[in-house]
C-alpha positions as CSV (number, residue, x, y, z in Angstrom):
1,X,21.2,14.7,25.8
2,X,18.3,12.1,25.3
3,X,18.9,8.7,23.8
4,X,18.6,7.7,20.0
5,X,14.7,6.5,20.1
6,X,15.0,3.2,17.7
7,X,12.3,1.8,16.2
8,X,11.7,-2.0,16.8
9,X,8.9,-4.7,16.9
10,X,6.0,-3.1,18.0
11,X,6.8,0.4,16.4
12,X,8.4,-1.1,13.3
13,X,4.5,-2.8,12.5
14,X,3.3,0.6,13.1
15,X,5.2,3.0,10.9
16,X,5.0,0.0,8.2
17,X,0.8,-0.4,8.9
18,X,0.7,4.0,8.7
19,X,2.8,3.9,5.1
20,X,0.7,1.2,4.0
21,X,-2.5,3.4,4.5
22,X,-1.1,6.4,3.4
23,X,0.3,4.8,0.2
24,X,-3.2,3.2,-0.3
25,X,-5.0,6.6,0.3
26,X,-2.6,8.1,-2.1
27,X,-3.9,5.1,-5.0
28,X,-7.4,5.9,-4.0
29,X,-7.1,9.7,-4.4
30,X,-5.6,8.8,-8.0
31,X,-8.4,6.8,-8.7
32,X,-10.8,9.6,-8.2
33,X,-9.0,12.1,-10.3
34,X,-9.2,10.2,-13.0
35,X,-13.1,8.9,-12.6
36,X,-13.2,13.3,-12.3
37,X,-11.4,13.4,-15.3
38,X,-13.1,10.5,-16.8
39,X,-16.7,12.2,-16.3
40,X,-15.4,15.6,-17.9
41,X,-14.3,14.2,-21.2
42,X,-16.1,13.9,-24.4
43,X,-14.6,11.5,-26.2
44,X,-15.6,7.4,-25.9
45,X,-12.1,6.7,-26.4
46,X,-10.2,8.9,-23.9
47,X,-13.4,7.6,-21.3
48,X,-12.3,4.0,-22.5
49,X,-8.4,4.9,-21.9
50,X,-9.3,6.6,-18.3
51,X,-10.9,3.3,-17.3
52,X,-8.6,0.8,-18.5
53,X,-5.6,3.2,-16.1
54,X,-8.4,3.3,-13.1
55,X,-8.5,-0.5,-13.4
56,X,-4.3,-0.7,-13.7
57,X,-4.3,1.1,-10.6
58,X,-7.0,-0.2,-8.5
59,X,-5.6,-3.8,-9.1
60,X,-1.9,-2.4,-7.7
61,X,-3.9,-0.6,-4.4
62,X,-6.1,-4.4,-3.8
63,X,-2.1,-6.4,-4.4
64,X,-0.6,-4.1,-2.2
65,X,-3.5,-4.8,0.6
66,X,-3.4,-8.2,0.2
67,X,0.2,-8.4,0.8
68,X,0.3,-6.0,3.6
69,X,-2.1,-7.4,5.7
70,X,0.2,-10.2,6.5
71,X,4.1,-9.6,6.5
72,X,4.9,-11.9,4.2
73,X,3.6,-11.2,0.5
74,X,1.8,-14.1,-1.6
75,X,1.7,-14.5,-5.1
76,X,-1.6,-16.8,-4.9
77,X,-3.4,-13.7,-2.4
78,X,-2.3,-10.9,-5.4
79,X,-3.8,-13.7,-7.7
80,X,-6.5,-14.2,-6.2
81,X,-7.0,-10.4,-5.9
82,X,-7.0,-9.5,-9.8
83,X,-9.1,-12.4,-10.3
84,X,-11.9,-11.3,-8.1
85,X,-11.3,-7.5,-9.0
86,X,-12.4,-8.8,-13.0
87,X,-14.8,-11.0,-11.8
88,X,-17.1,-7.9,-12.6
89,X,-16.2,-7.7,-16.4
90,X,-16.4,-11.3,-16.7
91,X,-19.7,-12.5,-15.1
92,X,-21.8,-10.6,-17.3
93,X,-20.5,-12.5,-20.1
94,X,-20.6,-15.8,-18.6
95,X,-17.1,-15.7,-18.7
96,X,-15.6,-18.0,-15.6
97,X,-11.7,-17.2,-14.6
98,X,-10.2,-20.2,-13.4
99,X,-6.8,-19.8,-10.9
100,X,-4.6,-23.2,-10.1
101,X,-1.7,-22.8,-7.9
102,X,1.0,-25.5,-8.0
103,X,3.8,-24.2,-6.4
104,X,3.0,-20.5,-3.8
105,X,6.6,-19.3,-4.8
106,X,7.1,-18.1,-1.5
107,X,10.4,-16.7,-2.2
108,X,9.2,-13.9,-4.4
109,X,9.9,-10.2,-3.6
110,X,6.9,-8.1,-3.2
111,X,7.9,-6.0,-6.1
112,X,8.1,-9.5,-8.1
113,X,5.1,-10.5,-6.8
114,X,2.7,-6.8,-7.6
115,X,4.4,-6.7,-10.9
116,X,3.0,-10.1,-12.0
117,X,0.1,-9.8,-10.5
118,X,-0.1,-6.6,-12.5
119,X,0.8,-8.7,-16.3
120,X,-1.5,-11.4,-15.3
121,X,-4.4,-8.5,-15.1
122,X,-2.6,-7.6,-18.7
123,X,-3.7,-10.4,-20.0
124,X,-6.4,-11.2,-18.4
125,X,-8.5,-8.0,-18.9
126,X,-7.2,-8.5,-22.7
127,X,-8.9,-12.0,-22.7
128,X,-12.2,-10.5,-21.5
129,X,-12.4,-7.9,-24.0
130,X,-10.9,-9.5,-27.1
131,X,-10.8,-13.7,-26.9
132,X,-14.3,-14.1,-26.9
133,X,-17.0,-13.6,-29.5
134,X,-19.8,-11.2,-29.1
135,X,-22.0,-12.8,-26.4
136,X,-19.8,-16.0,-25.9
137,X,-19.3,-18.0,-23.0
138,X,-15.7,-19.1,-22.1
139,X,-13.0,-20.1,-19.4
140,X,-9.6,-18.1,-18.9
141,X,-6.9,-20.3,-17.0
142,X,-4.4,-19.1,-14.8
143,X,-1.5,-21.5,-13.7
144,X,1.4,-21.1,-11.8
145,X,3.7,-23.7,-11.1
146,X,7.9,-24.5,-11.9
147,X,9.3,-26.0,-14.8
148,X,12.3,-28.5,-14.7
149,X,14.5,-26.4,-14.4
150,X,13.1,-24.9,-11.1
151,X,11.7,-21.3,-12.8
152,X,8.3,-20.0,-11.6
153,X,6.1,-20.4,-14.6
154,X,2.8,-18.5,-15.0
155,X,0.2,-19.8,-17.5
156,X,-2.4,-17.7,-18.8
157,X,-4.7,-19.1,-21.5
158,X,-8.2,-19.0,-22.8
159,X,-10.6,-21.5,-24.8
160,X,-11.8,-19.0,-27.2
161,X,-11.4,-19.2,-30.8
162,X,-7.8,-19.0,-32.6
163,X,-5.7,-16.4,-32.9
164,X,-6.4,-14.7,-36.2
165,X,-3.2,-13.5,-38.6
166,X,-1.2,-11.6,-36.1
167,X,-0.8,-13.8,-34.1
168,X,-2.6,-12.6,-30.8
169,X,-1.6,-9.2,-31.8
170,X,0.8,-8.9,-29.1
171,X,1.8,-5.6,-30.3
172,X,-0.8,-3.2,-28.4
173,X,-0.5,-1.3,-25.6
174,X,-1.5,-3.8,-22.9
175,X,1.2,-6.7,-24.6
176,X,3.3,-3.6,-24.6
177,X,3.2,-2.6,-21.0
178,X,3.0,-6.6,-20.1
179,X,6.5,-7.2,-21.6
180,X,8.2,-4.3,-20.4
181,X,6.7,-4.9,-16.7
182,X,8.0,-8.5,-16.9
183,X,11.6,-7.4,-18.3
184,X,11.8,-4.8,-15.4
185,X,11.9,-7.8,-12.9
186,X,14.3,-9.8,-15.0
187,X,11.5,-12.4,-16.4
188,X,10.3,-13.6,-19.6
189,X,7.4,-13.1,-21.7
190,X,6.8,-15.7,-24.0
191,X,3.8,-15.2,-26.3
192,X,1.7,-18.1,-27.2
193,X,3.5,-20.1,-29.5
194,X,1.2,-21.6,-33.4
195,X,-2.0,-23.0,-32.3
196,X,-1.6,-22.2,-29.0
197,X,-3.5,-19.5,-26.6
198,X,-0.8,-19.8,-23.9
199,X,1.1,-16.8,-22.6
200,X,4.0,-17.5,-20.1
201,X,5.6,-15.5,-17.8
202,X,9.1,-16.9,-16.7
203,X,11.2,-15.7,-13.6
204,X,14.3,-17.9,-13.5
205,X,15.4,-18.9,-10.2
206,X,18.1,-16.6,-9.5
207,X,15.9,-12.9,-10.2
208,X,13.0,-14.3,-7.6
209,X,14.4,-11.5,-5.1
């Protein structure tokens, strides 16, 4: 009877490189179904919908990239990756997304780190489309740094006007899917409080793995 065969070093790097690929051809091919589906419908607002999910999931195939190509994940490479994924929806309207990074957070699990990376494109995307009047020019800020207490902190804000009655309307689908992302990882979202354009994202010290 032959040995057990175990996989180690060298052959551990290439199962993990092959499932990497395959799991980012799998995003891809999802991607394409649903630009297919996208070109078949006849609605603006089902095209609109079918966009806003292509962009969801191409922002989870670039994080997971970023954070395979080395084997440690990084919160400020996923970052860095939805920023420059939206730089395409910004730019046209002189719109400049700003990232500062305080503290890496190196500790974070790479499930933490895609699902904030994904919220941050939440809000992000929502600041694009909805914090800016018709052909104004403006500056969304993302911070990440600790509070006293030692919690990873994420700041996004924006310099456009106020909020107007409902408060930010945090109450659509992209708020929606932002605060259930962040409760599946055990952090906070904390809308902006009066006056304020400020959404943080909290991830206490002892949910970082």
């Amino acid at each position: 009877m032959s040995p057990a065969v175990h996989l180690t070093g060298q052959g551990d790097d290439l199962l993990l490189c092959e499932t990497n690929h395959r799991c980012s051809n799998d995003l891809q091919l999802i991607i394409g179904l649903l630009a297919l589906q996208s070109r078949r419908t006849a609605t603006p607002e089902t095209r609109e919908a079918l966009a806003d999910v292509m962009e969801r999931v191409a922002i989870l195939a670039r994080v997971r990239s970023a954070q395979h190509g080395g084997r440690t994940p990084s919160l400020e490479g996923a970052m860095r990756q939805v920023c420059e994924a939206l730089q395409s929806q910004a730019e046209p309207r002189s719109i400049l997304i700003s990232l500062e990074v305080q503290d890496e957070a190196g500790d974070l699990s790479a499930t933490h780190t895609t699902t904030l990376a994904l919220v941050v494109n939440e809000l992000t995307t929502n600041a694009i489309k909805h914090a800016f009047q018709d052909g104004a020019s403006g500056i969304i800020r993302i911070w990440i740094g600790r509070n006293g207490g030692g919690d990873l902190v994420i700041i996004v804000e924006d310099d456009g006007p106020p909020f107007v009655e409902a408060a930010g309307s945090t109450k659509g689908l992209g708020m929606g899917l932002a605060k259930r992302l962040m409760a599946s990882i055990g952090g906070l979202f904390i809308p902006p409080p009066s006056g304020s354009k400020a959404f943080e994202l909290r991830m206490p010290v002892n949910t970082h793995r």
